[in-house]
C-alpha positions as CSV (number, residue, x, y, z in Angstrom):
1,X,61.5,200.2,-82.2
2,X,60.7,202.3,-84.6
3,X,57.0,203.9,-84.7
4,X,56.2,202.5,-88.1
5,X,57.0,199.2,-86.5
6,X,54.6,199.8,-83.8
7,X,51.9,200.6,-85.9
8,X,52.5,197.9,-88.0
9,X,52.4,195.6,-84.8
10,X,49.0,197.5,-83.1
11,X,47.5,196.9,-86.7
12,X,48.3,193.4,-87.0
13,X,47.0,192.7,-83.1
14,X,43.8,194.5,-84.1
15,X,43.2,192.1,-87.5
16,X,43.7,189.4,-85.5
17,X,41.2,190.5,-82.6
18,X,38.7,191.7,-85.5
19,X,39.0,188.0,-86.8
20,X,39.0,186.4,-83.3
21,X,35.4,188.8,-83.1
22,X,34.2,187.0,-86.4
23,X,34.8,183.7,-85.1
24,X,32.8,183.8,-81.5
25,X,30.0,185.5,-83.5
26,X,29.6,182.9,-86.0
27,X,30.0,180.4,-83.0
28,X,27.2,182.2,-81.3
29,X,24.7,182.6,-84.2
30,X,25.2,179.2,-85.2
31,X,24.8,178.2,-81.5
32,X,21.6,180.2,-81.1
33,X,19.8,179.0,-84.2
34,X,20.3,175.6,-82.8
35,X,19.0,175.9,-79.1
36,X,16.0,177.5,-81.5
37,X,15.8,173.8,-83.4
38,X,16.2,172.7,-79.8
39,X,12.9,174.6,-78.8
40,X,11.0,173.4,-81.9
41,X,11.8,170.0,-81.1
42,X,10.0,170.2,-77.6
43,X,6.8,171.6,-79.3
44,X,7.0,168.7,-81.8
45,X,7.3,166.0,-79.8
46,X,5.1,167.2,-77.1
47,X,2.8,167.0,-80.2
48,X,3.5,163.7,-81.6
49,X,3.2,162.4,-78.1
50,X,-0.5,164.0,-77.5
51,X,-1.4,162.0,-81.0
52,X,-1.8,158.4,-79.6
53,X,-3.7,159.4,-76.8
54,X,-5.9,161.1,-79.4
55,X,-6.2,158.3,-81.4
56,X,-7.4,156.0,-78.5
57,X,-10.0,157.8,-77.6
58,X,-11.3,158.4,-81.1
59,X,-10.9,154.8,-81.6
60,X,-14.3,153.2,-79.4
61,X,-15.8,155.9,-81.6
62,X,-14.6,154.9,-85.1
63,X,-14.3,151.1,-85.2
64,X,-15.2,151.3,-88.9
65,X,-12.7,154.5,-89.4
66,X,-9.3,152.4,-88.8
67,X,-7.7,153.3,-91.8
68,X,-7.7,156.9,-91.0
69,X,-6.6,156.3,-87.3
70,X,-3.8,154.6,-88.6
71,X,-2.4,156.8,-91.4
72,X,-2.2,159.4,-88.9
73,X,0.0,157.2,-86.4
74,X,2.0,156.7,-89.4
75,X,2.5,160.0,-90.1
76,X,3.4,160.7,-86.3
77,X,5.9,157.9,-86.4
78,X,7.3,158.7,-89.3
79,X,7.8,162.6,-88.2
80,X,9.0,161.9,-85.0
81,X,11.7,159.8,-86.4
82,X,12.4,162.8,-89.3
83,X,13.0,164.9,-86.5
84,X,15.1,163.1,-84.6
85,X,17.5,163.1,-87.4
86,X,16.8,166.4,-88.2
87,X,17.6,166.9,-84.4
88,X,21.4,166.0,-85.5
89,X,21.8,168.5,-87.7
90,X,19.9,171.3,-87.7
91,X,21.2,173.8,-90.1
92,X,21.5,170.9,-92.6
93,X,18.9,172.0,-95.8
94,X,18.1,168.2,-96.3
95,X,17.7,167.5,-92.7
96,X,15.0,170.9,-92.8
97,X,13.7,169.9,-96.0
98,X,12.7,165.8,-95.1
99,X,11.0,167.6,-91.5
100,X,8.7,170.2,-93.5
101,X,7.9,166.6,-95.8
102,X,6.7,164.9,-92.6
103,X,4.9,167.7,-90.8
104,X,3.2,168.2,-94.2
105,X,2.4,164.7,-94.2
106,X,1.4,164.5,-90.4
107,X,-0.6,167.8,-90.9
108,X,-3.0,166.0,-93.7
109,X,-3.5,163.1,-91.9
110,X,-4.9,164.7,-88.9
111,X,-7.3,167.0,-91.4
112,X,-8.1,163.8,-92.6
113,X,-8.6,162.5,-89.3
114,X,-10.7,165.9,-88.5
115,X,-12.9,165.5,-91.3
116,X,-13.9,161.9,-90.2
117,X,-14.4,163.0,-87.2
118,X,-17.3,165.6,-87.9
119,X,-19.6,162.6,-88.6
120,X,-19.2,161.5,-84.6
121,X,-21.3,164.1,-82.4
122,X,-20.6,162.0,-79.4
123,X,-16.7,162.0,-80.1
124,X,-16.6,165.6,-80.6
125,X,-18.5,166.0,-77.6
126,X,-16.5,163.8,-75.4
127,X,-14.4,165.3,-72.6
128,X,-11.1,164.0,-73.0
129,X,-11.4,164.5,-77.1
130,X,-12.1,168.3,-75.8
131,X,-8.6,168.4,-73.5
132,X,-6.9,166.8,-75.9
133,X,-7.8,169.0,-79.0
134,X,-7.3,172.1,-76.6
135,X,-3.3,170.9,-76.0
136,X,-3.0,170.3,-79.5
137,X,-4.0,173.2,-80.5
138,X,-1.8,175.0,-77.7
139,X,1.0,173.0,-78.7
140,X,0.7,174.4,-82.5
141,X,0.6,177.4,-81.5
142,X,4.0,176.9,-79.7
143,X,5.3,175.2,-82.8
144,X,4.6,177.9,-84.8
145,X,6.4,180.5,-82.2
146,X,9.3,178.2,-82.2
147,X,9.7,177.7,-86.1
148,X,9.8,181.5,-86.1
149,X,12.3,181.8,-83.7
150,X,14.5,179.2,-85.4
151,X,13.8,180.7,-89.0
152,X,14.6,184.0,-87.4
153,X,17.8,182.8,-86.1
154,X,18.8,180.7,-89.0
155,X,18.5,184.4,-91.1
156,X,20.6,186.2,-88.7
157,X,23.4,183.4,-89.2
158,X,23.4,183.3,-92.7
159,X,23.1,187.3,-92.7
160,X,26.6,187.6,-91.2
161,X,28.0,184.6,-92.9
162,X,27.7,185.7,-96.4
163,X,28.4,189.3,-95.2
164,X,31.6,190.6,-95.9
165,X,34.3,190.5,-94.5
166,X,33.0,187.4,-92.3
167,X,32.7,185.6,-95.8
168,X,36.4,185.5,-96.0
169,X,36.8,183.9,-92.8
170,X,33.2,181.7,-92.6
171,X,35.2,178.8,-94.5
172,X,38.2,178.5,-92.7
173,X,36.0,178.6,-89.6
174,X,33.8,175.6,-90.6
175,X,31.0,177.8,-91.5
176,X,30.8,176.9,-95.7
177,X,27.1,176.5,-95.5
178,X,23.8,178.2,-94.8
179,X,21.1,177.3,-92.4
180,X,18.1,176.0,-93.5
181,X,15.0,177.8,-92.8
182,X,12.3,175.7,-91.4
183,X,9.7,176.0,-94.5
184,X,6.7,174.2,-95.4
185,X,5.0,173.5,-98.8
186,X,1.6,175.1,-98.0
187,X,2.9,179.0,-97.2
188,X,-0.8,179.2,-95.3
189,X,0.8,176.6,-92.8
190,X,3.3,179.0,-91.7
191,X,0.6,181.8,-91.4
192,X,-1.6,179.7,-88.6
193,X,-1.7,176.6,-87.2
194,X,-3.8,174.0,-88.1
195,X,-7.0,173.6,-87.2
196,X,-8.0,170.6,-85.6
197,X,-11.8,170.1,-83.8
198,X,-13.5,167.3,-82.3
């Protein structure tokens, strides 16, 4: 063999390793961004789960208030079924876009909920009102560490995605899209969690 045939043939082995590389990274980006979803999803229904239990015990308080205590079981149920089909998909920008609705939606209700609930001394005082709004509150805080680490994620994939030369090959790998990032209406929501006391 002749030695422009061998450099022809080290060259071509090296392309196709560079492009092999391009491949397991976009694998592993994509992969990471969704065990971040994954994390998120834990917070969020460790939430939606502490909202009932919130609810009945608010509810030998408010008898008159049901209208409120059930607008925010609404808004639970209907976010815990958003992210379950978010769940599915989590780099899909509708799927990201109908979540941030709901939370938005859940999020209201329970400052609704909040408000109505400064007019009940007793409730506020009440010990398992007390645990429960300290869980909440714990568990927004992990939300909020967990939507950072997705939208966090979610950047670095669509960083080397549309970056050249990965670009060239992101099509032909299945990767045509970008990640959604996990972003909410009110840009103060991201910022902090929402405060809920009893």
């Amino acid at each position: 063999m002749s030695i422009s045939t061998i450099v022809t043939l080290v060259i071509v082995v090296a392309l196709i390793f560079y492009v092999i590389s391009i491949y397991n990274k976009l694998v592993a980006l994509k992969n990471r961004f969704q065990n971040a979803f994954a994390q998120i999803e834990v917070q969020l229904k460790r939430r939606y789960d502490l909202i009932p239990n919130l609810v009945e015990t608010a509810k030998g308080y408010m008898a008159h208030e049901r209208e409120t205590l059930e607008a925010v079981i609404a808004a639970r149920n209907s976010a815990l079924s958003v992210l379950k089909s978010a769940a599915a998909n989590p780099g899909n920008a509708d799927a990201m876009q109908s979540l941030a609705g709901a939370e938005n939606a859940l999020a209201g209700a329970l400052g609704r909920l909040n408000v109505v609930m400064e007019a009940y001394p007793d409730l506020k005082a009440n010990q398992n009102m007390m645990q429960l709004s300290e869980e909440l509150i714990s568990t927004e805080n992990k939300v909020a560490f967990s939507r950072q680490a997705f939208n966090d994620s979610v950047t670095e994939y669509n960083s080397y995605r549309q970056s050249f030369p990965p670009v060239v090959f992101a099509n032909l790998f299945g990767h045509s899209t970008d990640a959604k990032l996990l972003e909410f209406e009110d840009r103060a929501a991201i910022q902090q969690a929402p405060k809920v006391s009893f």
